[in-house]
C-alpha positions, 0 to 999 in steps of 0.5 A: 817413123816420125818423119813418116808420119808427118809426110802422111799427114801433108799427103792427106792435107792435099788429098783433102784440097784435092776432094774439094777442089775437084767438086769445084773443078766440076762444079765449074765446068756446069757454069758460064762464071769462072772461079779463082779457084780450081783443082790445083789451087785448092791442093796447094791452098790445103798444103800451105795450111798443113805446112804453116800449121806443123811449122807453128806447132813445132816452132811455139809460134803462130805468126806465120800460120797468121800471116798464111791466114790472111793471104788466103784470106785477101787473095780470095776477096780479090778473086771474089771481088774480080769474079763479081765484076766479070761474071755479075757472080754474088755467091761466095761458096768457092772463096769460103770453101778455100777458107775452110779447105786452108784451116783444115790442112793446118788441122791435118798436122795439128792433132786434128787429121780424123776431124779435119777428114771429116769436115772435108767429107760435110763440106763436098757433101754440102756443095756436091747437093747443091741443086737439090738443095737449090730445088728444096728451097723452091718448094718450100713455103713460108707457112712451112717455114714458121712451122718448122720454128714453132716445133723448133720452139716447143721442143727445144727451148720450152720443153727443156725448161719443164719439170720432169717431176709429177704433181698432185692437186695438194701441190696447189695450195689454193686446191688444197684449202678446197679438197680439205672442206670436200667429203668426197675425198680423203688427203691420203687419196688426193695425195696419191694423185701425183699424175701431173708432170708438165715434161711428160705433158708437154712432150706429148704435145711436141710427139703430137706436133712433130707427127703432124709435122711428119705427115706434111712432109711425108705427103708432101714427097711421096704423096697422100696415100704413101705418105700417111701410111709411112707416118701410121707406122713409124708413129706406131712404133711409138705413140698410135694415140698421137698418130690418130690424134694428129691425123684426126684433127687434119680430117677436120682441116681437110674436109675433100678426102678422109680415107687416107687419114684413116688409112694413116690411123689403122696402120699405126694401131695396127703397129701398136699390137705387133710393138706389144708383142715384141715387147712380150718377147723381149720381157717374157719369151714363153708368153708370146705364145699366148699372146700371138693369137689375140694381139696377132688377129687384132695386127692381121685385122687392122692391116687387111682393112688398111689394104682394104681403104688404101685400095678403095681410096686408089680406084677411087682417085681422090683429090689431092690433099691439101693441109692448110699447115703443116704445123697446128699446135693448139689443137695438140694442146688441146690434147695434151690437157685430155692427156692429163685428164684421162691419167688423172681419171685412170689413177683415180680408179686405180686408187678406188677400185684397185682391190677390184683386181688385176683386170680393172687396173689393165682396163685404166692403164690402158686408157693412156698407155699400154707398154707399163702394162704389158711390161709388168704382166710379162714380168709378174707372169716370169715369176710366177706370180700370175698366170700366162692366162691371165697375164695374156687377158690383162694385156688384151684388155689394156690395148683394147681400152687403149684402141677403144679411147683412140676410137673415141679421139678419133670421133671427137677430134677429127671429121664424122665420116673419118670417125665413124669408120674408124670405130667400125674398123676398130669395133672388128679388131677388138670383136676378133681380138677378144673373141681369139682370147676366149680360145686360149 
């Protein structure tokens, strides 16, 4: 059985050459320069690294696997270096390709088959795609490359070196010495004011970002209309206030067309309402009865006038949009300090006015977030500690706050005529939304 299995692995070691060599074989045939390496010799290049590898497995000693190595390893320099002078060929991807093809033989008997299967599958892959990626790189921009690293930047190696612990203003000792000599505010209310988490912070700045980021990319490949509304939707299933603050700023840079934006933001709010119910559903199945009707008037609104602008937009033939960048990260920073202020403001009506009830607490938390609150009204009402009927009110109340501010972003930040119809947009769904939860 033994015997068997290291024969198995030999047969997949030149199966594996065999897949390689057979995307160069073809590879070949689409080109005037001839490789020093087909079909076969990749079969036999893989097998020698499968028999010096088992050979040095049993035998304690790497010398041979070393020696097998470096033969590879010259006979495929000088099959470069005869290549090149011929066919005036520069590229090197076969003689890599042969290196690589050698190590994962000898890992097919070495304890690494089911790596080495993989390998070789990333391998063909990557040489397979060749022309479409040939014809990528051609497309894209130096602008877009410097983007692709500033979000590289932000999100990889800024973001990770962040607290994830929240700040209260008593944090500061120079504002500490302050709020002692204000009569506004007592230390105990400061003190809970602990709303200030730079990781949080930041990483609304990097979701913001990645959105815009997202948007150029999507629009650039299936174009404007497409584009923004595939980026309204998956953004919805996140963040819509990201969406519609990242799309609200491109209105402002592009000022030829802002229907699409706006199409973009109505999609992604619209998201929003049908997350939320899904949430219900998942946390509290019996209440997702009460809340289909306002928050589904409020999806089904914002779809149809979606339909509508995407239509309008359609017959009319808009130009082609046209971002400067594809990246902008300044305007996302400014964000992401309204982002801290909104949950400073919000926490601190919480602290004032929290005895006011469960109503005015939806109403500031869904200035910034509307999932803690649909999440804990879905919970409270579970249990029995509040009502179906108020819990379906405070979640209406917390997306209409949250859609309320995104409207608000959205006239702030972004061009006058994008603003404006969305608040007329927005103003419809929450006069439906809240009109259909007076018949609950």
């Amino acid at each position: 059985m033994v015997e068997l299995n290291v024969f198995s692995n030999f047969l997949i070691a030149m199966a594996l050459g065999a897949m390689v060599g057979f995307e160069r074989e073809i590879a070949q045939l689409k080109s005037v320069a001839k490789e020093f390496a087909g079909l076969r010799t990749f079969i036999l290049i893989s097998l020698l690294g499968a028999i010096t590898g088992y050979l040095a497995n049993v035998s304690n000693s790497n010398t041979l696997f070393i020696v097998a190595l470096a033969g590879v390893f010259f006979i495929t320099i000088a099959g470069y270096t005869v290549t090149s002078f011929i066919y005036k060929k520069v590229g090197a991807t076969t003689e890599v390709a042969a290196l690589l093809v050698f190590l994962f033989g000898a890992m097919t008997t070495t304890g690494f088959r089911e790596l080495a299967i993989i390998f070789t599958i990333i391998v063909t892959v990557v040489l397979a795609i060749r022309p479409i990626l040939a014809g990528f790189v051609k497309k894209v921009e130096t602008a877009e490359i410097y983007a692709t690293l500033e979000l590289a930047v932000i999100s990889l190696v800024i973001l990770p070196f962040l607290a994830n612990k929240s700040y209260s203003p008593l944090d500061i000792p120079i504002l500490t010495d302050i709020i002692k000599v204000m009569p506004f505010f007592s230390i105990e209310t400061v003190a809970q004011l602990a709303v200030f988490n730079p990781y949080k912070i930041w990483l609304m700045i990097v979701f913001i970002s990645a959105i815009s980021f997202t948007g150029y990319i999507s629009i650039k490949i299936v174009g404007a209309e497409k584009g923004l509304g595939l980026t309204g939707f998956l953004g919805g299933l996140v963040s819509s206030t990201a969406v519609t603050t990242s799309l609200a700023q491109e209105s402002k840079r592009t000022t030829a067309v802002f229907r699409p934006f706006v199409l973009g933001v109505v999609i992604a709010s619209s998201t929003m309402f049908l997350r939320v119910m899904l949430e219900v559903l998942v946390v509290n199945s019996s209440l997702i009865k009460f809340v289909a009707l306002p928050l589904g008037v409020m999806a089904l609104t914002g779809f149809i006038a979606a339909f509508i602008v995407w239509n309008k937009e359609k017959k009319e033939h808009a130009k082609k949009i046209d971002f400067k960048s594809p990246f902008a990260l300044l305007p996302a920073i400014k964000f992401g300090l309204f982002f801290a202020f909104v949950l400073f403001a919000a926490k601190l009506g919480q602290i004032l006015y929290g005895s006011k009830g469960i109503y005015l607490a939806s109403l500031l938390s869904g200035l910034v977030d509307v999932d803690a609150i649909t999440l804990s009204m879905s919970s409270l009402a579970l249990t029995g500690d509040i009502s179906s009927k108020v819990a379906v009110t405070a979640i209406t109340i917390a997306v209409s706050s949250n859609t309320i501010v995104k409207g608000g972003i959205a006239y702030l930040f972004g061009a006058r005529e994008f603003g404006l119809m969305i608040i007329k947009i927005f103003g419809l769904i929450l006069l439906l939304g809240l009109a259909s939860t007076l018949l609950l």
